[in-house]
MDTraj code that builds the backbone (N, CA, C; nanometers):
import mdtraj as md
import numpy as np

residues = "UNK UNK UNK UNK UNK UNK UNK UNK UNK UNK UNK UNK UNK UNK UNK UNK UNK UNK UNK UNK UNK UNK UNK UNK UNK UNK UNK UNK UNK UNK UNK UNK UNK UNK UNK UNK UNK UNK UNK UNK UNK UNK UNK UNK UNK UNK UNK UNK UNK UNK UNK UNK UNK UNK UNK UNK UNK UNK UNK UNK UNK UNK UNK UNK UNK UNK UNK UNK UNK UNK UNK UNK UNK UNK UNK UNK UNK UNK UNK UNK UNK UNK UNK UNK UNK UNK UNK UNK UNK UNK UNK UNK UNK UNK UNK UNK UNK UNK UNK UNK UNK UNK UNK UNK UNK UNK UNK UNK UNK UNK UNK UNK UNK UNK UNK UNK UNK UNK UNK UNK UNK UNK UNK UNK UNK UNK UNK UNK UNK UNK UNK UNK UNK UNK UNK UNK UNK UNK UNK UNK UNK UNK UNK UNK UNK UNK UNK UNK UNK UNK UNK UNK UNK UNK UNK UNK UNK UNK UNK UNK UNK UNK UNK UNK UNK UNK UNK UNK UNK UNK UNK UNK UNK UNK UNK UNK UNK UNK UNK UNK UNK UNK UNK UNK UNK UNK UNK UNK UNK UNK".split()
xyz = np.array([
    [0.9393, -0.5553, 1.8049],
    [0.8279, -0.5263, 1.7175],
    [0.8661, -0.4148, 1.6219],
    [0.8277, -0.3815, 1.5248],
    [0.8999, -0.3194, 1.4285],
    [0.7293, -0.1773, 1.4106],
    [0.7817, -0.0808, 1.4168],
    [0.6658, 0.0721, 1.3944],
    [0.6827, 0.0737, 1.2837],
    [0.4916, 0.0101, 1.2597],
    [0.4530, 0.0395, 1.1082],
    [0.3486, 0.1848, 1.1012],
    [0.3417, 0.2682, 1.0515],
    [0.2657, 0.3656, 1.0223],
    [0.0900, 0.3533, 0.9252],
    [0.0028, 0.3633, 1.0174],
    [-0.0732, 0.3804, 0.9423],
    [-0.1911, 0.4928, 0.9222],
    [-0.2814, 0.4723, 0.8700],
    [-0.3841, 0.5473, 0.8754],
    [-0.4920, 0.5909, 0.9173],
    [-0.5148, 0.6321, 0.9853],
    [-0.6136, 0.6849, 1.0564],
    [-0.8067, 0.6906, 0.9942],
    [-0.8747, 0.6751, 1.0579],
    [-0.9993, 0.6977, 1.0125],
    [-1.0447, 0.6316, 0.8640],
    [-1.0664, 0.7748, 0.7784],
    [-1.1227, 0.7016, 0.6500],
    [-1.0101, 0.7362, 0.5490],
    [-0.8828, 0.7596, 0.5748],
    [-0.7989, 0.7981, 0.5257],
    [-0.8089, 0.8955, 0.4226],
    [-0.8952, 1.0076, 0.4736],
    [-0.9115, 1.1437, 0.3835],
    [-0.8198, 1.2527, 0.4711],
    [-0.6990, 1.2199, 0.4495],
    [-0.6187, 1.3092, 0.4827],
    [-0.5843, 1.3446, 0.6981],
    [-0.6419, 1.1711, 0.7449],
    [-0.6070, 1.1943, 0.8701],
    [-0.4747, 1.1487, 0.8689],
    [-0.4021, 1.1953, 1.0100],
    [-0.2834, 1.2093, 1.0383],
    [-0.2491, 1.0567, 1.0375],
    [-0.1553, 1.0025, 1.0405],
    [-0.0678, 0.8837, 1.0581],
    [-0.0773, 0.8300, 1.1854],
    [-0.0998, 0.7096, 1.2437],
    [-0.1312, 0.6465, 1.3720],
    [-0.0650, 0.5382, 1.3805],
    [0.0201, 0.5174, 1.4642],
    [0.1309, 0.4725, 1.4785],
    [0.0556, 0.3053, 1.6042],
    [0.0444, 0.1945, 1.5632],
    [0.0086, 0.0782, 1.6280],
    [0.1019, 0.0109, 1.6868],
    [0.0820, 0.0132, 1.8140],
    [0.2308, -0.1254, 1.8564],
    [0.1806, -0.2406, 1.8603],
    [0.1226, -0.2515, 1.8416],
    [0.0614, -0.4634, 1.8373],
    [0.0813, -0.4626, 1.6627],
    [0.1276, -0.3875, 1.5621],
    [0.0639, -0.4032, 1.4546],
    [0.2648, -0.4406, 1.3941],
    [0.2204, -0.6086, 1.3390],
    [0.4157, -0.6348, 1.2685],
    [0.3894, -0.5893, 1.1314],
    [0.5179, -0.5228, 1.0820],
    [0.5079, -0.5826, 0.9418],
    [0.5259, -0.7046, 0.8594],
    [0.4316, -0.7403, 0.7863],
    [0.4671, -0.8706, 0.7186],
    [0.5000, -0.8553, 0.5959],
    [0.5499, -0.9607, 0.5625],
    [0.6146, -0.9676, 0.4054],
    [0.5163, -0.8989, 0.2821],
    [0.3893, -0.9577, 0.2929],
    [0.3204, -0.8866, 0.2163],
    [0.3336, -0.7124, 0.1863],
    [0.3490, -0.6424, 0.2648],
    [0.3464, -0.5290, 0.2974],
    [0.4907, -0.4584, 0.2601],
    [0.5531, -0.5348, 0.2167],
    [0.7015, -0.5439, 0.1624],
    [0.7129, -0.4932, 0.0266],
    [0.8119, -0.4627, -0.0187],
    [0.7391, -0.3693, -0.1718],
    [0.8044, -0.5262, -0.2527],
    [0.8726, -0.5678, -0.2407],
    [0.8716, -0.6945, -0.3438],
    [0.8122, -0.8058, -0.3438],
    [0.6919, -0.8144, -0.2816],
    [0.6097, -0.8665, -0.2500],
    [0.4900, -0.8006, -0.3633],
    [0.4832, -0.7064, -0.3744],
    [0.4027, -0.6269, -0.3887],
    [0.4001, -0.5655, -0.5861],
    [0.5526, -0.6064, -0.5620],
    [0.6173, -0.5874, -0.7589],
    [0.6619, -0.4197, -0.7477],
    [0.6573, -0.3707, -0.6274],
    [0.6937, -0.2605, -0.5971],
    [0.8623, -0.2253, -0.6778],
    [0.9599, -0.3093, -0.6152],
    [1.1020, -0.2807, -0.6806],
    [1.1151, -0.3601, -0.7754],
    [0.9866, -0.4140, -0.8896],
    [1.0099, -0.4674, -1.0081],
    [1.0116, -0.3729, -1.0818],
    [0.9189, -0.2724, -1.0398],
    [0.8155, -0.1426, -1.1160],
    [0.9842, -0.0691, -1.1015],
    [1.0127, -0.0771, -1.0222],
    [1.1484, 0.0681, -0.9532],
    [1.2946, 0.0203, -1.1129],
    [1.2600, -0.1117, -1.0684],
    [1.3931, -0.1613, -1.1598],
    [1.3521, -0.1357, -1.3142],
    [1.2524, -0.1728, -1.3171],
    [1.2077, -0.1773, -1.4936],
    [1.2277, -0.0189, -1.5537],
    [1.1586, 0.0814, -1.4431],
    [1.2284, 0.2068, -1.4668],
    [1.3258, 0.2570, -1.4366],
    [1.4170, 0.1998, -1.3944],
    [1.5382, 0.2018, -1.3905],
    [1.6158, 0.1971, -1.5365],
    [1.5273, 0.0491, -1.5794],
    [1.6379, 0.0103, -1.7116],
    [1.5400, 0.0901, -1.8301],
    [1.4775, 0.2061, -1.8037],
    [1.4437, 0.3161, -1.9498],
    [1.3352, 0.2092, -1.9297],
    [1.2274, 0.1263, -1.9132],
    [1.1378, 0.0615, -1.9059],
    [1.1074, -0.0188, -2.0348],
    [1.3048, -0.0614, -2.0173],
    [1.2854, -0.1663, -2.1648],
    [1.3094, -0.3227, -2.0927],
    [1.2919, -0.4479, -2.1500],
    [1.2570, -0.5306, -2.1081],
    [1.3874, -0.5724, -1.9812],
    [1.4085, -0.6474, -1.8967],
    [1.4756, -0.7063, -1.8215],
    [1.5377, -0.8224, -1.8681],
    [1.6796, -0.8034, -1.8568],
    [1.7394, -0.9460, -1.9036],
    [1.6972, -1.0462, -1.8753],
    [1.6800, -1.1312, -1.9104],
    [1.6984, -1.2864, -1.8419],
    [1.8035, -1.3978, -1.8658],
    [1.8588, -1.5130, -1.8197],
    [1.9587, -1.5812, -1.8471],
    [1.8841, -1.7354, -1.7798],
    [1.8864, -1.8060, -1.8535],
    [1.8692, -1.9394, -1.8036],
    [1.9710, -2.0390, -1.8332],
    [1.9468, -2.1355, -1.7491],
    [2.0177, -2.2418, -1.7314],
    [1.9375, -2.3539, -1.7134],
    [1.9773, -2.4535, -1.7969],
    [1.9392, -2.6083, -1.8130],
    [2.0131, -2.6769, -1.6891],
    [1.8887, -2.7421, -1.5687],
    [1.9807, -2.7960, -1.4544],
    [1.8594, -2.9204, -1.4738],
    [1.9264, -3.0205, -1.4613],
    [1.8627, -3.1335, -1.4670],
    [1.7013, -3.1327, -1.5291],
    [1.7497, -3.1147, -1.6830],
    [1.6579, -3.1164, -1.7727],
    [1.5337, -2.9828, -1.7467],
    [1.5655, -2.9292, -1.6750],
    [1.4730, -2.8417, -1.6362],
    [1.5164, -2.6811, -1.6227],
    [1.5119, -2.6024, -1.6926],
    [1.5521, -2.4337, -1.7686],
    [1.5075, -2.3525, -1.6267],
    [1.5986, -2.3312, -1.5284],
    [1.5876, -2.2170, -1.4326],
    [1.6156, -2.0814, -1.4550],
    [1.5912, -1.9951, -1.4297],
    [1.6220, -1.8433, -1.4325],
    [1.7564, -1.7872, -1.3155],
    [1.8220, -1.7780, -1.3417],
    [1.9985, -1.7517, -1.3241],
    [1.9654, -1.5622, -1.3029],
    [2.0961, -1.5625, -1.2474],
    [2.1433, -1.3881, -1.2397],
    [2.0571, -1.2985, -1.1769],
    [2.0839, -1.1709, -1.2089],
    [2.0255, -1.0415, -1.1048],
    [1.8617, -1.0866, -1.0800],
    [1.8338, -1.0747, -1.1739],
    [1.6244, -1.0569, -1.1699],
    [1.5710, -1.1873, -1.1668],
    [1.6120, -1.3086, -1.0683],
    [1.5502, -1.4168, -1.0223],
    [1.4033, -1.3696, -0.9064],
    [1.4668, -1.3092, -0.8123],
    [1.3668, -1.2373, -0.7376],
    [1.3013, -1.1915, -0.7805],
    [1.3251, -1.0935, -0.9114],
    [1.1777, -0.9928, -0.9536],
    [1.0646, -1.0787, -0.9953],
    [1.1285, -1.1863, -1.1000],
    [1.0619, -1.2851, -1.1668],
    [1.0136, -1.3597, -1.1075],
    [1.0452, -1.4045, -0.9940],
    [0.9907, -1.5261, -0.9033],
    [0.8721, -1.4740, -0.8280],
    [0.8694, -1.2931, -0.8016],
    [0.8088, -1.2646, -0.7285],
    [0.6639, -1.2085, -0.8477],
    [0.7114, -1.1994, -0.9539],
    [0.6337, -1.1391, -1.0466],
    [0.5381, -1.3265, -1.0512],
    [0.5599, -1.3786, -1.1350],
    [0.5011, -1.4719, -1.1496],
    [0.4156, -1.5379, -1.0333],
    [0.4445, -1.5754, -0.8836],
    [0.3597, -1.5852, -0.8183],
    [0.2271, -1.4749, -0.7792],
    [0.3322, -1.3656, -0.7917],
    [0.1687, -1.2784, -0.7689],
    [0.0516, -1.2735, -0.8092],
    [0.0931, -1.2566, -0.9702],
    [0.0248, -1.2699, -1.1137],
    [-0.0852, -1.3913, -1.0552],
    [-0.0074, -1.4823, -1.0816],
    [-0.1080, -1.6704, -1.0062],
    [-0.1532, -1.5943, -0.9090],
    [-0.1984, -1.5731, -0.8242],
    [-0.2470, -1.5428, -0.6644],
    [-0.3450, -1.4184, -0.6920],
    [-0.3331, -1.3226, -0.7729],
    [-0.4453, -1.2128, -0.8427],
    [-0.4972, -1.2369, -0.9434],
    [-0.4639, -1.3249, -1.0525],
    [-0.5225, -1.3458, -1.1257],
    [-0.6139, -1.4932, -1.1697],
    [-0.5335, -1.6007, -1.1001],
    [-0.6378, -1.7033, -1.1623],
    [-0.7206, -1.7106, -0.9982],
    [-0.8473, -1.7272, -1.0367],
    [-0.9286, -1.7630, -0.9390],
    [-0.8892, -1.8860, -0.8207],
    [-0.9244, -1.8773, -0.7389],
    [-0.8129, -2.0171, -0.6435],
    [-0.9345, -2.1218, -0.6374],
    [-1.0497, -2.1240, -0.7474],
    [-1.1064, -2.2233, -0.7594],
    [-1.0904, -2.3481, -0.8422],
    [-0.9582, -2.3662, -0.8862],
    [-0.8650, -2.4152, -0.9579],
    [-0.7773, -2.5402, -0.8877],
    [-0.8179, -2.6288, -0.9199],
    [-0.7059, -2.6962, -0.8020],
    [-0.5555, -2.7732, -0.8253],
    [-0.5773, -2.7249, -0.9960],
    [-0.4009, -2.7295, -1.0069],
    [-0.3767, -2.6137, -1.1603],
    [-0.2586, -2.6500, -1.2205],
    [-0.2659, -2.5365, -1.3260],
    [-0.2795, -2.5806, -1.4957],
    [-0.3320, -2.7280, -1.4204],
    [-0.3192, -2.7976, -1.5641],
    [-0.4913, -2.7811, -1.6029],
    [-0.5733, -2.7033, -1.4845],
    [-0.7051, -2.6923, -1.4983],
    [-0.7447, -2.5524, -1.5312],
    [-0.6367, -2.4707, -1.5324],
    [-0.6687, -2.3160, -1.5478],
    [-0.6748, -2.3058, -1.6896],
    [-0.7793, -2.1927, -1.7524],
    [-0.8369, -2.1834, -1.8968],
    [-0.6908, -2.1342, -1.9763],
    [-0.6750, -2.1536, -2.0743],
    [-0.6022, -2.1026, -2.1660],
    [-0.5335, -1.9584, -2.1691],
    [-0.6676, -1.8913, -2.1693],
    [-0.6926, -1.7304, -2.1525],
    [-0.6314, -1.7077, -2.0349],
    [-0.6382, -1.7384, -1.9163],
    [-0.5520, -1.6524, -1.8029],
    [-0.4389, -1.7393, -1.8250],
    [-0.3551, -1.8643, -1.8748],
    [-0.2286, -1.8739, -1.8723],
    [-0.1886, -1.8039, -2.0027],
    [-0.1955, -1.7834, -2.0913],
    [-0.2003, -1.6579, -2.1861],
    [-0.1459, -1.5041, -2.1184],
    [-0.2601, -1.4819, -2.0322],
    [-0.2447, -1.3778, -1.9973],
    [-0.1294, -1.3319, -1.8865],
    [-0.0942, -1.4401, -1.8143],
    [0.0068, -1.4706, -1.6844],
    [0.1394, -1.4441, -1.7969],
    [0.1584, -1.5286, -1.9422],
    [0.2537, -1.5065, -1.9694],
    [0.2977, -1.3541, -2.0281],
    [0.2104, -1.3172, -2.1006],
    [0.1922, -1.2004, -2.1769],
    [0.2557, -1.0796, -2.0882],
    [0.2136, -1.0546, -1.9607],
    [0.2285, -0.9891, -1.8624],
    [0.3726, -1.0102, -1.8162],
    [0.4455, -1.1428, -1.7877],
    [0.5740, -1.2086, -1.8056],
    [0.6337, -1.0889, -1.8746],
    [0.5875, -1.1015, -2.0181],
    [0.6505, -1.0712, -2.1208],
    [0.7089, -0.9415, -2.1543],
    [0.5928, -0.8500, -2.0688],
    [0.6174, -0.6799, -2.0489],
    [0.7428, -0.6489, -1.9832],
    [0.7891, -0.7339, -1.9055],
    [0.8592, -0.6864, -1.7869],
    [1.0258, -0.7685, -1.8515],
    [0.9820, -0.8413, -1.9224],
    [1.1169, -0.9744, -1.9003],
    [1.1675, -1.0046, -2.0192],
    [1.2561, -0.9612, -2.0992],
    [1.3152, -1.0402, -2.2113],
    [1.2967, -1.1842, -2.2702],
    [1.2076, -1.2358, -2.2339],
    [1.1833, -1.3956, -2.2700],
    [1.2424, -1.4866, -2.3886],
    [1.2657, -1.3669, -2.4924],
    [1.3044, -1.4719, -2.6258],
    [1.4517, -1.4645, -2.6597],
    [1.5200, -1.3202, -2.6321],
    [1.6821, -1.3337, -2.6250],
    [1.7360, -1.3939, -2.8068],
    [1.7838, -1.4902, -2.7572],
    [1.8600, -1.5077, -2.9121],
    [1.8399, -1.6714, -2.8710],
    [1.7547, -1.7782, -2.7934],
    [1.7110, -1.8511, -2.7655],
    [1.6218, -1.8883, -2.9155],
    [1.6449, -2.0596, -2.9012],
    [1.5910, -2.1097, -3.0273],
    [1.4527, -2.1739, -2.9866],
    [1.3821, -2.1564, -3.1112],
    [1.2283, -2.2422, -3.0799],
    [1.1930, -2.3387, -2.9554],
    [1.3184, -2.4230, -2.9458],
    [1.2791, -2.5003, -2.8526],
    [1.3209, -2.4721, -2.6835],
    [1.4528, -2.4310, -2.7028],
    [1.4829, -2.3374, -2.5359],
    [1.3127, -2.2279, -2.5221],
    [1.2872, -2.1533, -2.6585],
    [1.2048, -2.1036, -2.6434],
    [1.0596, -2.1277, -2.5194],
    [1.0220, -2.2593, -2.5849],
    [0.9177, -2.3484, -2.5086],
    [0.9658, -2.3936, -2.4147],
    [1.0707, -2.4475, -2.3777],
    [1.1343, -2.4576, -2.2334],
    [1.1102, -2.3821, -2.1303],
    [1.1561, -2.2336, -2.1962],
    [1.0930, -2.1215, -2.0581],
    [0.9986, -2.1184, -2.0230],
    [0.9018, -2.1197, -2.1238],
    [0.7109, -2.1288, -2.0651],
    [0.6975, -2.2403, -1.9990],
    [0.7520, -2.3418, -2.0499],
    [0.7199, -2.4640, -1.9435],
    [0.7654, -2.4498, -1.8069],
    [0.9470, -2.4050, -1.7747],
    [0.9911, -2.3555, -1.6260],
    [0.8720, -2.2489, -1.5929],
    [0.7918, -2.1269, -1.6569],
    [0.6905, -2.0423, -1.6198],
    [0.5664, -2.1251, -1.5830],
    [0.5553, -2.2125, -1.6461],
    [0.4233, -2.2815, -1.5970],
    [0.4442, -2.3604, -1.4743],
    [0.5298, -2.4218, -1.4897],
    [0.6025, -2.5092, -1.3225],
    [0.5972, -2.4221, -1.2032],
    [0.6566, -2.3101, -1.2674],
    [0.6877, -2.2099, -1.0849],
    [0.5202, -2.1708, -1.0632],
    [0.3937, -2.1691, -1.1678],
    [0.2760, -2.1439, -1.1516],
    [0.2282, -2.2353, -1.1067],
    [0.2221, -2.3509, -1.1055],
    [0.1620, -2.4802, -1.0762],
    [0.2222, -2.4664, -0.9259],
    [0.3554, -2.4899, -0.8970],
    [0.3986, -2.5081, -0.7906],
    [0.3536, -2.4028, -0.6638],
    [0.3141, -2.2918, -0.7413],
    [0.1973, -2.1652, -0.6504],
    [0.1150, -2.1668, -0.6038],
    [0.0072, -2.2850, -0.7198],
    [-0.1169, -2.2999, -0.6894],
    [-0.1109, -2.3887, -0.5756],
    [-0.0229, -2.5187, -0.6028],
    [0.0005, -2.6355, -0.5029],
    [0.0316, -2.5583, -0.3704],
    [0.1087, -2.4499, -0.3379],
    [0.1250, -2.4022, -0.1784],
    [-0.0007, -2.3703, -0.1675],
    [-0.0437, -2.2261, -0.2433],
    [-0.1815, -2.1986, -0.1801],
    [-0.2854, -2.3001, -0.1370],
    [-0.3074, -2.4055, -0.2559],
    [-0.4094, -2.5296, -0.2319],
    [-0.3322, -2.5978, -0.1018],
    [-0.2359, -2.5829, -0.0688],
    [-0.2020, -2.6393, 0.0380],
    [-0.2260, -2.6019, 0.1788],
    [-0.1751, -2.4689, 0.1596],
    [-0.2233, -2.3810, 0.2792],
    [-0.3678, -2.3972, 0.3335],
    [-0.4426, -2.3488, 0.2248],
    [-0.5808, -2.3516, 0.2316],
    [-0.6674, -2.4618, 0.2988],
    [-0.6020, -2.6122, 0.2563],
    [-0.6517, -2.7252, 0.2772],
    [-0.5966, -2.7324, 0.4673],
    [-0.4864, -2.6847, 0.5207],
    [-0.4525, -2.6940, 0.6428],
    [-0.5205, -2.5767, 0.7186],
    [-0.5467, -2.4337, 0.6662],
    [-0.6252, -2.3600, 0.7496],
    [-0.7721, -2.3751, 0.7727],
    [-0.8081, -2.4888, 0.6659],
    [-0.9636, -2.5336, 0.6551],
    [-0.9515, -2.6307, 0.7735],
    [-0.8451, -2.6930, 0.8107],
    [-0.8163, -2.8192, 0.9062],
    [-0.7929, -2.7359, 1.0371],
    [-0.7256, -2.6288, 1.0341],
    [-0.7354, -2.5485, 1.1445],
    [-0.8472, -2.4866, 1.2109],
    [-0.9280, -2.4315, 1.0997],
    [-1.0573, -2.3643, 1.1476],
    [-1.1208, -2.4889, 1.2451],
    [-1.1417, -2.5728, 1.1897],
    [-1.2458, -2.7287, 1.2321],
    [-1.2227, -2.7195, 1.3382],
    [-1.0773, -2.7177, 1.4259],
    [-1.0325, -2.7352, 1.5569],
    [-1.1287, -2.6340, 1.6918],
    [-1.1286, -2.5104, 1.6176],
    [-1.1434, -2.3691, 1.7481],
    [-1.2739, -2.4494, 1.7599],
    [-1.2692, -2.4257, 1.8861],
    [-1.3792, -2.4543, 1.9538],
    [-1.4802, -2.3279, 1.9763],
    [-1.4830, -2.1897, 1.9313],
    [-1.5285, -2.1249, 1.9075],
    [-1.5020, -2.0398, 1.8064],
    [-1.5830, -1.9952, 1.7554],
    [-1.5965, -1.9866, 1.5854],
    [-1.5611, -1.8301, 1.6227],
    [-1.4949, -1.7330, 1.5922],
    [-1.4374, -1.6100, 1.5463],
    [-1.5655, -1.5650, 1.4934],
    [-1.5996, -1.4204, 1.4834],
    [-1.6930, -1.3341, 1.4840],
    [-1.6001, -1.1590, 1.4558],
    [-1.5247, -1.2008, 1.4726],
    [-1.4329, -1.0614, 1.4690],
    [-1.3976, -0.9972, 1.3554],
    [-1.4094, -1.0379, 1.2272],
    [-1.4018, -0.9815, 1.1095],
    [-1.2757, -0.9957, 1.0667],
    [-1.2145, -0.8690, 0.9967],
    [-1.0606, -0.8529, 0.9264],
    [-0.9928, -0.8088, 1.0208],
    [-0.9989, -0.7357, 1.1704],
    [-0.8986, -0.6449, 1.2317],
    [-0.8856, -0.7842, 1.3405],
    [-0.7036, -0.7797, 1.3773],
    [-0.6583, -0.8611, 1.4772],
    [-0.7444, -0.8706, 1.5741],
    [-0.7521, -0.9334, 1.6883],
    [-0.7551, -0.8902, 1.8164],
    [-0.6647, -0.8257, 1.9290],
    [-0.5292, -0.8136, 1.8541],
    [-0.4761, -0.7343, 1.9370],
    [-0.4690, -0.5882, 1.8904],
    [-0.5063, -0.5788, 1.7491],
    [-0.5540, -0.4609, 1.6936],
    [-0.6839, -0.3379, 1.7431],
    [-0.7843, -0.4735, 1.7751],
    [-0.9405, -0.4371, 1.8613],
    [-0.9007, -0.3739, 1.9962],
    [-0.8313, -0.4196, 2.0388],
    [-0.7714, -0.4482, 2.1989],
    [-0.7174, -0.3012, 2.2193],
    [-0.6612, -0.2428, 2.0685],
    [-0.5976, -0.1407, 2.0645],
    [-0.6553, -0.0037, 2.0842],
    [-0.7519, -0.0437, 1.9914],
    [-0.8274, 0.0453, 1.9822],
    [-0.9608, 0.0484, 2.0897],
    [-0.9470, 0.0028, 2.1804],
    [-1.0067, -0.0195, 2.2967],
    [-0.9824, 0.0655, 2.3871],
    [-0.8585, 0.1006, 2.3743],
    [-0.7703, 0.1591, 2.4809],
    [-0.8101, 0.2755, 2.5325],
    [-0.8158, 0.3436, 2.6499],
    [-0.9176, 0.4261, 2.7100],
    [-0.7952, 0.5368, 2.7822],
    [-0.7806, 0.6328, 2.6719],
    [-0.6882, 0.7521, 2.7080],
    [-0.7135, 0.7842, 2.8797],
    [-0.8051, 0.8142, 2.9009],
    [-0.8638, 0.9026, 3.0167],
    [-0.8166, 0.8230, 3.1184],
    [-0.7952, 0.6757, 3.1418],
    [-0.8045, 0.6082, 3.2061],
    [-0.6557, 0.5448, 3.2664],
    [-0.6086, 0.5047, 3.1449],
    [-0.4848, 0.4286, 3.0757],
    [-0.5417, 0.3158, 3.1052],
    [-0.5689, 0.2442, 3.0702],
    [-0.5891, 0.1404, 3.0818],
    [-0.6699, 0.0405, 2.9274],
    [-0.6049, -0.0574, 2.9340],
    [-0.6716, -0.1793, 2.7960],
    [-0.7826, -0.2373, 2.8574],
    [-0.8510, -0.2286, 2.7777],
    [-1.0148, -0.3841, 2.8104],
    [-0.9406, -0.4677, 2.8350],
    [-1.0203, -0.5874, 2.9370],
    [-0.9924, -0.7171, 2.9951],
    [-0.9738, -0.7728, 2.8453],
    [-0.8703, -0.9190, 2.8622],
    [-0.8925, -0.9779, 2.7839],
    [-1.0028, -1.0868, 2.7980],
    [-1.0799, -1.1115, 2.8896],
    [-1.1879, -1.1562, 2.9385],
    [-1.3132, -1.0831, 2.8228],
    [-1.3364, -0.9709, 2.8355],
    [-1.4127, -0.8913, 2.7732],
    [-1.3895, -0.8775, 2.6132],
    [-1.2772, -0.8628, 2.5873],
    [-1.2385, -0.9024, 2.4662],
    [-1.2482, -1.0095, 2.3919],
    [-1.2504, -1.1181, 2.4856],
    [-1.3140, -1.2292, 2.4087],
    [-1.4183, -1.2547, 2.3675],
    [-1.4875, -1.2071, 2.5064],
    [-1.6666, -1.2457, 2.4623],
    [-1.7005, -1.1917, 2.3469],
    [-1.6314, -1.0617, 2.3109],
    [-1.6646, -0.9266, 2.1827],
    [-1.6295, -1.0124, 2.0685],
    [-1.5552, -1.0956, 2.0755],
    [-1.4977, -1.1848, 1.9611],
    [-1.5614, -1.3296, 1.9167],
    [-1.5642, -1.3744, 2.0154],
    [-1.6223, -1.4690, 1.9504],
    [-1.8086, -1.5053, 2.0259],
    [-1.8468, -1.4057, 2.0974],
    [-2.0083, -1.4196, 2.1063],
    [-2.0866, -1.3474, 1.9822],
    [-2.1788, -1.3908, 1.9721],
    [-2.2619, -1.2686, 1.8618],
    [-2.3638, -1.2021, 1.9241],
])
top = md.Topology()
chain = top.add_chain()
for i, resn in enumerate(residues, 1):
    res = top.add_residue(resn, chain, resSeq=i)
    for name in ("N", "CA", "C"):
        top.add_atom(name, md.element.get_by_symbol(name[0]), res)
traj = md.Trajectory(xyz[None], top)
């Protein structure tokens, strides 16, 4: 299990509380997050980021160092910004694919010495890796909706794990964790 550090209370300056049921996940990852996009861009004087593409079976991929930043930049963007009431990207308004690219644009060299038409090529590979975003999420979504259907008792527990609850259960004086018997009922009775 890997010690993630967190925060205590209302996080006005309580001490750090250290969880062992608690993993880190990718999310929580700084390139996940555009964390070492932000690091790199100021790195390079916070002038644009190269890019290099390549034509692979009719279709303009992004090549060299900043595939990751870009790959990770562009899904995020999709996932915070267009609403996931969308069910592909050929249905999203103008204005937020506009804006998905624009944002692209801060970070990424896009036009290079590339002609009109490689030009439109890239937005189209940008719109593909967006579409292909929406399609996981709509995918995901459609199987955790298929998952929920299954439990035979419906969750009541909110945003914190249950092995998180469990944690914080824990009874210094005593040593000892709540039943997981008891823990359940807390979870899924109302």
């Amino acid at each position: 299990m890997a010690d993630v550090m967190s925060y205590g209370g209302d996080g006005a300056g309580d001490p750090l509380q250290q969880s062992p049921h608690r993993l880190e996940s990718y999310c929580e990852s700084g390139i996940s997050q555009g964390i070492n996009l932000e690091k790199v861009w100021q790195a390079n004087g916070k002038r644009l980021l190269p890019t290099a593409f390549d034509n692979v079976e009719h279709k303009i991929q992004l090549i060299e160092n900043n595939v990751k930043y870009f790959m990770c930049l562009v899904g995020n963007q999709v996932r915070f910004t267009v609403p996931p009431c969308y069910p592909s990207w050929t249905e999203v308004p103008e204005e937020q694919r506009t804006r998905l690219h624009s944002i692209i644009e801060s970070y990424f060299d896009l036009q290079g010495d590339r002609s009109p038409n490689e030009y439109r090529a890239v937005y189209t590979a940008i719109d593909r890796l967006a579409a292909d975003r929406i399609e996981i999420t709509n995918s995901r979504s459609t199987k955790n909706k298929a998952n929920r259907c299954k439990a035979k008792y419906p969750s009541v527990q909110g945003l914190k794990s249950f092995s998180g609850t469990r944690y914080d259960e824990w009874d210094p004086e005593t040593h000892q964790w709540p039943g997981i018997v008891e823990s359940f009922w807390t979870f899924y009775t109302f």
